[in-house]
N, C-alpha and C positions, 0 to 999 in steps of 0.2 A: 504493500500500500504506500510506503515511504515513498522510493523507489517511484512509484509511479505519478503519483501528487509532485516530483522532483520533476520529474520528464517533463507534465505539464508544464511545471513553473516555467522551466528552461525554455518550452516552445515559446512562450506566452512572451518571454523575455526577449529571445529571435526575432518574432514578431512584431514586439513595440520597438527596436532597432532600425529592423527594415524600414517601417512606417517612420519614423522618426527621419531616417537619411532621406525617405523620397522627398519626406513632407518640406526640404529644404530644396530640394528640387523642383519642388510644383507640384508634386506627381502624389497618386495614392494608389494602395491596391485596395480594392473594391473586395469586400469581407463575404458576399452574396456569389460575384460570379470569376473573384479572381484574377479580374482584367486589370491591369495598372492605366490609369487613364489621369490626366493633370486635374486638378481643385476644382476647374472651372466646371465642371460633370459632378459635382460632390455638391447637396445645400448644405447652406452655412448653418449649424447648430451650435449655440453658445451653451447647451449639458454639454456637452462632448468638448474633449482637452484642445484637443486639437485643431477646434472653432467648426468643423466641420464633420457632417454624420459618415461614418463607415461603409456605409452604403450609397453604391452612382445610384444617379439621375434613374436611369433607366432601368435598373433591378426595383427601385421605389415604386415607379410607373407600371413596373409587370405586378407586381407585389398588393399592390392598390387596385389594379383589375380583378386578379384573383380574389380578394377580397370581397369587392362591390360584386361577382357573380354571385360568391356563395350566399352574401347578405343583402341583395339588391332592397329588397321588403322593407327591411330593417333602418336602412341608408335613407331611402324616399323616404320612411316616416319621419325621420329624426332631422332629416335636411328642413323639411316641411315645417315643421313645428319651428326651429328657427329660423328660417326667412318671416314666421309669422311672427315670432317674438321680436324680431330683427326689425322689422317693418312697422311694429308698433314701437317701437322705440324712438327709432328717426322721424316719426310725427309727431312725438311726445316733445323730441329737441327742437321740430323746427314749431312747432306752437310756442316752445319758450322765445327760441329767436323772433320770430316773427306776427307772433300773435295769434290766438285762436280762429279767428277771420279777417284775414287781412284782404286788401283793395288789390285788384287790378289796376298795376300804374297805367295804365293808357285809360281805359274807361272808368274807373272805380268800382267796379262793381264788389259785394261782399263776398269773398269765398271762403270754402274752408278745406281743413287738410283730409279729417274721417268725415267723408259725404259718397254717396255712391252714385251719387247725380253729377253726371260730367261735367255740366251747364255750369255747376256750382265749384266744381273741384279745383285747385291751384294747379297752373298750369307754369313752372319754372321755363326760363327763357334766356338761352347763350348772350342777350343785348348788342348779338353779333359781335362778340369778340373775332378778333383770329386764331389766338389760341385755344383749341378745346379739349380741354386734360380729362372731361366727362363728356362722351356724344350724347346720352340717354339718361339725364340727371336720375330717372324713377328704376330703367334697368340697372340703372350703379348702386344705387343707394337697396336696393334687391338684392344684389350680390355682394356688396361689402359691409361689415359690418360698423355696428354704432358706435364708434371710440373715437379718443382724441386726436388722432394724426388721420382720420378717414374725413374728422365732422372739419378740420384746418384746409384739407383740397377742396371740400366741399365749398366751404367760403372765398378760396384762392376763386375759384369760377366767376363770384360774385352775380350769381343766377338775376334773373328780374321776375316780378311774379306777377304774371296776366291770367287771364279768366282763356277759357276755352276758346273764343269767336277772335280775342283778339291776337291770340300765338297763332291760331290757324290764317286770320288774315296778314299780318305779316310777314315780309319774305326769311328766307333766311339767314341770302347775303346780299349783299351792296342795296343794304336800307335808308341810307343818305340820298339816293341818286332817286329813289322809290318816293320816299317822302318830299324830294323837290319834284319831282313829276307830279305828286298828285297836289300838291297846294299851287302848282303852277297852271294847273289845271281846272284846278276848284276856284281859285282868284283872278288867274290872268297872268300875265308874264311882267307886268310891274306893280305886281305886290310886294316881294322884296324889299323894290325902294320906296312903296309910299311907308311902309312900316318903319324903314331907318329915316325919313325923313320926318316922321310923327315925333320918334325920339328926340 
């Protein structure tokens, strides 16, 4: 038994050597299928000494498949129930940020965040930036969850909040050029200057 608990040690000690020299290499060997492949195929895990999990990218990914077949049932309930906890939560923050019913900035109208009336529902709005860090403010905020560094990109966006008629009438880009067409259209072509002259 000695004897044999020795052998181990010794492997175990080979082992954390190897890994040790590659790991100053780049490199790891993969504990799953043995492959030496560099970090950049390894996630980063701050349990593990090393900063990085023992197992690649891709034994994680087969590993996780196997999984979700045996337990697919089990996965769909549990995903479910928190996208729903998930989702009530992020209404709960932006009611604090934004108020229970707040106005469409273009028409005012009242809306609110838990309505199942479209007509009535907040409809968040890009204000045509060029940057867009979220395409799908309601599919992101579905799949990410309610924490501080998710609810910080959320506000980076600086969303706008309109009523349903008026995101839908809206273009999505070059709304400058949009909006002087139609006052220029609704007014005449010297409205502009009689407005800066009134000033």
């Amino acid at each position: 038994m000695a004897l044999r608990r020795q052998g181990k040690y010794m492997m175990a000690l080979l082992k954390y050597k190897e890994n040790y020299t590659l790991y100053k290499e780049n490199k790891w060997r993969c504990n799953s299928c043995g492959t030496m492949k560099s970090l950049s195929e390894y996630y980063k895990d701050i349990s593990c000494k090393s900063g990085y999990r023992e197992i690649c990218k891709t034994c994680v990914s087969q590993k996780f498949k196997q999984y979700y077949l045996k337990n697919k049932m089990k996965m769909n309930i549990q995903m479910r129930e928190w996208r729903k906890k998930n989702n009530i939560q992020w209404k709960n923050w932006f009611e604090q940020k934004y108020g229970k019913n707040p106005k469409c900035e273009v028409c005012g109208k009242l809306l609110s965040w838990k309505t199942k009336n479209r007509n009535k529902m907040v409809n968040l709005d890009h204000r045509g930036n060029k940057t867009k860090i979220i395409k799908s403010p309601s599919y992101w905020t579905w799949m990410h969850k309610c924490d501080v560094r998710n609810k910080q990109i959320f506000l980076s966006c600086n969303f706008g909040i309109l009523c349903k008629a008026c995101n839908r009438n809206l273009p999505t880009d070059n709304r400058k050029n949009w909006l002087k067409n139609v006052i220029k259209y609704t007014f005449g072509d010297n409205y502009a200057d009689k407005e800066g002259n009134n000033d």
